[in-house]
C-alpha positions as semicolon CSV with decimal commas, in nm:
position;residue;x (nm);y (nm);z (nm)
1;X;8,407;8,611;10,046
2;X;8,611;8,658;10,372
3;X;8,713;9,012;10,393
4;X;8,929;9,144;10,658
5;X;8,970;9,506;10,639
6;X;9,201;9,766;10,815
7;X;9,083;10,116;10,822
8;X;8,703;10,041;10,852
9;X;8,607;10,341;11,023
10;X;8,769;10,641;10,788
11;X;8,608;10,808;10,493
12;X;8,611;10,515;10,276
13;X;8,649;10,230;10,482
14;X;8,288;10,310;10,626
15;X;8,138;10,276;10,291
16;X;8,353;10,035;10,149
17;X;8,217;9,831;10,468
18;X;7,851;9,862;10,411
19;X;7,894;9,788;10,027
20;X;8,052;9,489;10,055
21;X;7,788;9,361;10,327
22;X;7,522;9,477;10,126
23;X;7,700;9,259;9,841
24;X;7,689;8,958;10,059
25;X;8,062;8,939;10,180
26;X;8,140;8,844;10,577
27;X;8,368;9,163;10,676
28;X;8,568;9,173;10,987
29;X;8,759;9,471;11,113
30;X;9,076;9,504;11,236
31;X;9,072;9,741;11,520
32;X;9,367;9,854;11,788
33;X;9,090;9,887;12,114
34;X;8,976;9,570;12,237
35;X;8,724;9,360;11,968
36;X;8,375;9,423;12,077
37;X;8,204;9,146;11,865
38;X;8,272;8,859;11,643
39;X;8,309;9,099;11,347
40;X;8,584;9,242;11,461
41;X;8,993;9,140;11,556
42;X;9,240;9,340;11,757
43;X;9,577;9,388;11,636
44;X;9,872;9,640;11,695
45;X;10,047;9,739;11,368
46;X;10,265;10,002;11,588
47;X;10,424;9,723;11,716
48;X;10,379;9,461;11,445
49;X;10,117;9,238;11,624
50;X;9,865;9,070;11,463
51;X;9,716;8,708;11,543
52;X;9,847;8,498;11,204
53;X;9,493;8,301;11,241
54;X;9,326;8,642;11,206
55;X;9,459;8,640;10,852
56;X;9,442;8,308;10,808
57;X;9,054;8,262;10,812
58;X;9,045;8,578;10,533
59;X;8,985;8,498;10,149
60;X;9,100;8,870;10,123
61;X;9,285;9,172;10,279
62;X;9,176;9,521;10,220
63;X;9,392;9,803;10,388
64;X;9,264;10,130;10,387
65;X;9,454;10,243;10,735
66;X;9,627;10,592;10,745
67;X;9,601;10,923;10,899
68;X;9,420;11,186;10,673
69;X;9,655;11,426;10,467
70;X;9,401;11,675;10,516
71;X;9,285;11,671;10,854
72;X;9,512;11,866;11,018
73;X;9,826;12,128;10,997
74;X;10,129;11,937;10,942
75;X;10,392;11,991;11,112
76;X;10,675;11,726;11,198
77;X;10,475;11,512;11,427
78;X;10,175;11,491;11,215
79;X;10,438;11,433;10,886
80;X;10,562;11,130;11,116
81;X;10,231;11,005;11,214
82;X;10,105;11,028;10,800
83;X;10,424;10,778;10,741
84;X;10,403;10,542;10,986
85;X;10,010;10,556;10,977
86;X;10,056;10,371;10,622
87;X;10,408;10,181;10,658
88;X;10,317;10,016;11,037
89;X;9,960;9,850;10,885
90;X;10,116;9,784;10,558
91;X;10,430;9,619;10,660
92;X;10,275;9,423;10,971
93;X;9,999;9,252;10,724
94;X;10,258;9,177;10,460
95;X;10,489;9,035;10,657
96;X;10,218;8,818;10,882
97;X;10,128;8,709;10,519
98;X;10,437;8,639;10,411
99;X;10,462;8,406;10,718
100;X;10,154;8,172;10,672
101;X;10,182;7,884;10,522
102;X;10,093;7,899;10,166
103;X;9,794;7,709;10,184
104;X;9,637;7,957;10,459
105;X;9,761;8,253;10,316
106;X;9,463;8,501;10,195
107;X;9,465;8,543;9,823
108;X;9,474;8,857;9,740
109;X;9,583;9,226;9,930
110;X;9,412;9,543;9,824
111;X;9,654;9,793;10,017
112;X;9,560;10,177;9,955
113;X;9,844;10,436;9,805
114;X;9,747;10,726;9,660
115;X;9,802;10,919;9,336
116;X;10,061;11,170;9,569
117;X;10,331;10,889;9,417
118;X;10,353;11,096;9,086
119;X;10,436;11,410;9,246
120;X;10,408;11,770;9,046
121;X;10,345;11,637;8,696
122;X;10,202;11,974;8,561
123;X;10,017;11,881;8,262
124;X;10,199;11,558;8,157
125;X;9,961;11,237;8,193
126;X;10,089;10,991;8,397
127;X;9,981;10,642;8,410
128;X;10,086;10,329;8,651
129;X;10,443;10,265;8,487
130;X;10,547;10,634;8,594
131;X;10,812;10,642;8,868
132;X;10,749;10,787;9,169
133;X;10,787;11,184;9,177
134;X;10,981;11,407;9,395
135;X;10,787;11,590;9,757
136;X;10,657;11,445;10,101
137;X;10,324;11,262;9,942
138;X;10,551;11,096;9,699
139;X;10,837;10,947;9,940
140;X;10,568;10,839;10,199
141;X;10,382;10,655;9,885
142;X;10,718;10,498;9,786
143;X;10,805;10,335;10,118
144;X;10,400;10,299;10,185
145;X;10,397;10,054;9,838
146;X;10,752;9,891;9,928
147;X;10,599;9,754;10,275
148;X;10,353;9,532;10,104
149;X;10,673;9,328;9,911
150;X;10,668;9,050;10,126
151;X;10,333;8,946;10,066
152;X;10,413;8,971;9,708
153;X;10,732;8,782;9,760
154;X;10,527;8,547;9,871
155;X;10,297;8,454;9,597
156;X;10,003;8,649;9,743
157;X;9,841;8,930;9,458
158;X;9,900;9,259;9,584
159;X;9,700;9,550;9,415
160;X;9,830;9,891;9,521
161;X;9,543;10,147;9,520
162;X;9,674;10,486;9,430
163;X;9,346;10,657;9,488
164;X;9,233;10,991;9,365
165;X;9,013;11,282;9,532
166;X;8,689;11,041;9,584
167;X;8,389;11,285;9,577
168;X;8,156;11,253;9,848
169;X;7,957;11,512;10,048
170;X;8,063;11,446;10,389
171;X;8,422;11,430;10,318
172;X;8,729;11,441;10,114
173;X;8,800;11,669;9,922
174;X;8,461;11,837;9,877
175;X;8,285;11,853;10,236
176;X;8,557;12,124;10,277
177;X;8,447;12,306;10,029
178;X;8,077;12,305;10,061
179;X;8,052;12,590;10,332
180;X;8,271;12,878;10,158
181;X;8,144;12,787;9,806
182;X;7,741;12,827;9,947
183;X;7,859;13,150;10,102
184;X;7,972;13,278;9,780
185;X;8,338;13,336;9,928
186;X;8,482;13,065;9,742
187;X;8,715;12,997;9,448
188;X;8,993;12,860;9,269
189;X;9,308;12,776;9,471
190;X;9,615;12,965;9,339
191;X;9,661;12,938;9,010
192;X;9,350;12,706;8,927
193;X;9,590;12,512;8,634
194;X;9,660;12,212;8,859
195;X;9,484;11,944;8,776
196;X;9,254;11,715;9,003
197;X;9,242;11,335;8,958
198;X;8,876;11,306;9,099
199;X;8,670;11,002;9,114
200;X;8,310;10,956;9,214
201;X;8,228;10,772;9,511
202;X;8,013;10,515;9,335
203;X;8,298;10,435;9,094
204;X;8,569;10,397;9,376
205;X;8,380;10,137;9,563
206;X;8,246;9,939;9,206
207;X;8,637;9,969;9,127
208;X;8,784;9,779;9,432
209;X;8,489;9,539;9,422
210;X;8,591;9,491;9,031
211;X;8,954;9,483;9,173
212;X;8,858;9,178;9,424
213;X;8,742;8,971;9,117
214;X;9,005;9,008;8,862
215;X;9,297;8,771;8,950
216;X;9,469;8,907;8,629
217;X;9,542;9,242;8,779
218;X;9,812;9,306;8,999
219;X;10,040;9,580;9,119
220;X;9,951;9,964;9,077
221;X;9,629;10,100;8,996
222;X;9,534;10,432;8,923
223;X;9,196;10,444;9,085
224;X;9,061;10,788;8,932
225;X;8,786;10,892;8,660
226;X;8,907;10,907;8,351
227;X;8,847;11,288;8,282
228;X;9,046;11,466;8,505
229;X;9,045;11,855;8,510
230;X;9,186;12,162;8,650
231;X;9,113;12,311;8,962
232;X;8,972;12,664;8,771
233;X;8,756;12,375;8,627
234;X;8,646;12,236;8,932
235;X;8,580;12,559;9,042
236;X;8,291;12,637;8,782
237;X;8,156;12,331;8,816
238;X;8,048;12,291;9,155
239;X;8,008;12,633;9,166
240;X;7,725;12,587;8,876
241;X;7,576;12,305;9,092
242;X;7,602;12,477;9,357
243;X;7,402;12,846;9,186
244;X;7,639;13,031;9,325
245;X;7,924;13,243;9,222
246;X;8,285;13,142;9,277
247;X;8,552;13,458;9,198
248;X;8,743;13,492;9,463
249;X;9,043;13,304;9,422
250;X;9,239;13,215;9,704
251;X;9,643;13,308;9,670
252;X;9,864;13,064;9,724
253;X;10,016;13,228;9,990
254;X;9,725;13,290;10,200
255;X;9,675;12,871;10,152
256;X;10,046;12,816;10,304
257;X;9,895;13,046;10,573
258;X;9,673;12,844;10,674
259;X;9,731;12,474;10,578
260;X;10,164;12,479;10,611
261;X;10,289;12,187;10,419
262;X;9,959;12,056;10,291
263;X;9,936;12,365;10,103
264;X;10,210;12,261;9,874
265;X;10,007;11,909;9,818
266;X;9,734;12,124;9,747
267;X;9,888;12,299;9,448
268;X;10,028;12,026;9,331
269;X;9,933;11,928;8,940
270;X;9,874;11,574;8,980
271;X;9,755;11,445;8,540
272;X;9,677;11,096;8,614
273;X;9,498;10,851;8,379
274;X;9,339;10,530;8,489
275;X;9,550;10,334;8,238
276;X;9,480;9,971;8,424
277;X;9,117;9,981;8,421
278;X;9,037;10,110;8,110
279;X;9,252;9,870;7,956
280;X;9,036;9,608;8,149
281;X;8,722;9,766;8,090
282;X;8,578;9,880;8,374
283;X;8,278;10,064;8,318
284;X;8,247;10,422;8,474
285;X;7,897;10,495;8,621
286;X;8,036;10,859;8,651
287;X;8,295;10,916;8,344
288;X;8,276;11,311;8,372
289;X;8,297;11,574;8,667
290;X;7,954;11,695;8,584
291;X;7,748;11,379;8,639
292;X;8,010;11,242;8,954
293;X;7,944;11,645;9,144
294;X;7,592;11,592;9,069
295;X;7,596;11,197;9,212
296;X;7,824;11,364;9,553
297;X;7,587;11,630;9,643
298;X;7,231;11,426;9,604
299;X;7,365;11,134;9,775
């Protein structure tokens, strides 16, 4: 296939890029500098540009584009930039989409969300038909998911990836982690009882290529494992893998300290099941946090 995909060089989009080469698929990326080679197209989703012809020579649109929640302090400029990080690529490939003609049109958009929809859900389980929760993450996944309506409109299949906590060494949620936890001057944050919707690495890049091939599936799509846990949980558990101990917890006030309004994100109980593809039977490589720690840290 054609791929054209925004947000090639972040966490994901990196290995999303060399899987689906490896698989065999032309990728080009979408980049806001000048193109440097034929694998790559310049576009300006701050101001809505993008070539239609770009799009038009695509089987398939991935969008992974958006500042990282984590990566720094918030504070109202980097609040702003998270929102229109997501809405500005969203919106500008929907809408270029939207405006092909519907024989040129690619079929299918894979545009990321995140599992922040849901908001606090404590321990209720929440699958795709949930509505969208209350909180920063949530509103900036509700308007993030709305911008990709005119491709829908439009006939195109839009599949709305409302990714977990992907585990991977050298980032996400876990590279974070590594340093303290080896030190032995780690442990759980706050009270520990929020729950994680984690998902290997290997699973969140089979799952979008699994995505990519099933025409029957459209819309939202919880892309987690399907055993999430606590955070006290997580705690043990890497701190087994790890052979080190992990009892000192850190309060929840000394996290607002340091992280402002991520903080809250980062207490937040998020219960999510992947309802959509069990119910289409994918099959998880890493169906427990055990095996999908063991998988991040040897990879």
């Amino acid at each position: 296939m054609r791929i054209l995909l925004a947000g090639a060089s972040g966490f994901l989009g990196t290995r999303l890029v060399d899987r689906l080469s490896a698989d065999g698929h032309q990728v080009t990326r979408l980049v806001r500098r000048p193109a440097r080679d034929a694998r790559e197209r310049r576009w300006d989703p701050s101001a809505g540009q993008l070539d239609p012809a770009t799009l038009a020579e695509s089987d398939v649109v991935v969008n992974l584009a958006g500042a990282g929640v984590g990566d720094k302090r918030w504070n109202d400029d980097y609040r702003r930039l998270i929102r229109t990080s997501r809405v500005d690529t969203s919106s500008t490939l929907a809408i270029t989409i939207a405006g092909l003609p519907a024989a040129d049109r690619p079929r299918v958009l894979l545009n990321s969300s995140a599992v922040g929809w849901y908001g606090n859900t404590g321990d209720r389980v929440v699958e795709e038909d949930a509505p969208a929760g209350e909180g920063f993450l949530a509103d900036v996944c509700r308007v993030w998911e709305a911008a990709t309506r005119p491709a829908e409109d439009a006939g195109v299949r839009v599949v709305r990836l409302r990714t977990g906590l992907p585990l991977h060494r050298d980032g996400g949620l876990l590279k974070p982690q590594l340093l303290p936890f080896r030190l032995g001057i780690a442990g759980r944050l706050g009270s520990g009882r929020q729950w994680l919707p984690w998902i290997s690495m290997a699973d969140w890049l089979d799952a979008v290529g699994f995505l990519l091939d099933r025409d029957d599936i459209a819309g939202p799509v919880n892309v987690v494992g399907p055993n999430p846990v606590t955070n006290a949980e997580f705690t043990r558990e890497l701190a087994r893998q790890l052979h080190r101990p992990a009892i000192i917890p850190i309060p929840a006030l000394a996290l607002k300290a340091a992280l402002g309004g991520f903080a809250h994100e980062a207490l937040t109980s998020t219960r999510v099941h992947p309802g959509v593809l069990t119910r289409a039977g994918y099959p998880y490589h890493h169906p427990d946090l055990s095996s999908a720690l063991h998988a991040a840290l040897t990879a």
